[in-house]
N, C-alpha and C positions, 0 to 999 in steps of 0.2 A: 504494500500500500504506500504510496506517495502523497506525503503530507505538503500540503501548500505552504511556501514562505509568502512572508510579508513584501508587500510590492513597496514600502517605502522607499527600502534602499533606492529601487529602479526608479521613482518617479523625482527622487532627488537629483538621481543622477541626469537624467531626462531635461529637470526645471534647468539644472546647470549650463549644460551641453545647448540647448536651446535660447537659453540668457545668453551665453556667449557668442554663439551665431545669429541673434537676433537683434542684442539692445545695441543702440546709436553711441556716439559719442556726441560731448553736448556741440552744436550749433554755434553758439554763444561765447564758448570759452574755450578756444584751439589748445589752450596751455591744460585742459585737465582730460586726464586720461581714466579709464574705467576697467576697473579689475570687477571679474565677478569667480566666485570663489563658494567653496562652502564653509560654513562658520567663520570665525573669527580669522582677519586677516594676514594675522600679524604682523610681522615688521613692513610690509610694502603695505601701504595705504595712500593711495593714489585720491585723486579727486573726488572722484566718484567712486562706491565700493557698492556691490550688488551683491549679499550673503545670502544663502539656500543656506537654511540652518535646521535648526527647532522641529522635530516632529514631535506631535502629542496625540497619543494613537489608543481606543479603545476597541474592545473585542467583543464582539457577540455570539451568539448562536443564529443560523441564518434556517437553516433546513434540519429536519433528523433526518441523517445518515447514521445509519446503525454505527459505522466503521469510525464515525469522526474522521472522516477523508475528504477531500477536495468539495466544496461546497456546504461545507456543514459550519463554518464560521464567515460572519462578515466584521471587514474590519473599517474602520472609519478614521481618518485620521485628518492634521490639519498641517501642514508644510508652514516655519513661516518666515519671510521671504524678507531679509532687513536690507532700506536700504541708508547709504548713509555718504552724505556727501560734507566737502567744505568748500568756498571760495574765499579768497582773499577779498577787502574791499568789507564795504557795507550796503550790498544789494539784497535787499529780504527779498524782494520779489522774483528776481531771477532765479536766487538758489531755491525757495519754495518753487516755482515752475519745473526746474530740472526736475526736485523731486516728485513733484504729479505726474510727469511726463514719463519718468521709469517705472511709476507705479503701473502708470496707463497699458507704459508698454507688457510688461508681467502681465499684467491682466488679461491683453489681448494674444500674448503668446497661449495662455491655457482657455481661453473660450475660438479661438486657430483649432486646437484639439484636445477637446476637451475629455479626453480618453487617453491624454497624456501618451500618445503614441502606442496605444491599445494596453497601457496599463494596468489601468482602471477603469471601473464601467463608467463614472463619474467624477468631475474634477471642477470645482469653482472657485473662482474669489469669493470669501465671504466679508471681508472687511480690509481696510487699512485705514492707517493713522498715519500722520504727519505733522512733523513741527519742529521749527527752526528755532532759532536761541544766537547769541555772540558765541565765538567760542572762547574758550578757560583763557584763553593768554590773550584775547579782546585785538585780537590779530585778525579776524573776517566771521563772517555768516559758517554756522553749523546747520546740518536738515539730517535730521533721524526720522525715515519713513519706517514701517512696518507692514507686509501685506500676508494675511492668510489664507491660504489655499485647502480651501477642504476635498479631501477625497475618497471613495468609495470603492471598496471591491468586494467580491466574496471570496474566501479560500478555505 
């Protein structure tokens, strides 16, 4: 009997791989560049930074299968997607723009395919948040967006 793994891993990897062949560099500002990565960055922190991070995943029962085999759990989880930018200067509105604008585009990469390349049966944005601030050394604009992506399989 062949038990089903968790499709998170895949669909992270999926978010990643698609963030990098898909989000722009900003328009606006030729000097910042865009790392997208999973979790935290570490030492390279470029202008822009797009993290596939956070999974928060619960388990059900979907069907009885005598076996407990393939189809007898569904899992539901929620990816969540940080993004996080700086600019020098003191432009609130730009750097809030950039940041709706990557949100936008995440969005549109998983409602593109929302099966997450036949991951999942189901795959959406359920929220995000944004919001800019100076930053600690009062040296330019900070945007800490956040975008959740909830997704659906059976296994």
């Amino acid at each position: 009997m062949t038990i089903p793994n968790s499709t998170a891993p895949a669909a992270r990897r999926y978010l990643v791989e698609q963030c990098t062949a898909q989000l722009t560099l900003d328009p606006l500002n030729t000097r910042a560049s865009l790392l997208v990565c999973y979790d935290d960055p570490g030492t390279n922190e470029p202008g822009d930074i797009v993290s596939i991070g956070r999974i928060a995943r619960t388990i059900n029962p979907n069907s009885m299968v005598g076996s407990g085999g393939a189809g007898w759990l569904e899992e539901q989880y929620t990816v969540t997607v940080t993004i996080d930018l700086f600019r020098g200067g003191d432009d609130a509105q730009a750097i809030f723009e950039r940041g709706a604008l990557l949100v936008d585009q995440v969005c549109a990469i998983v409602r593109a395919d929302p099966s997450l390349g036949g991951l999942v049966l189901v795959a959406r944005p359920i929220s995000s948040e944004i919001e800019g601030e100076w930053d600690e050394k009062h040296m330019g604009r900070h945007v800490l967006a956040t975008l959740e992506i909830h997704c659906y399989q059976r296994i």
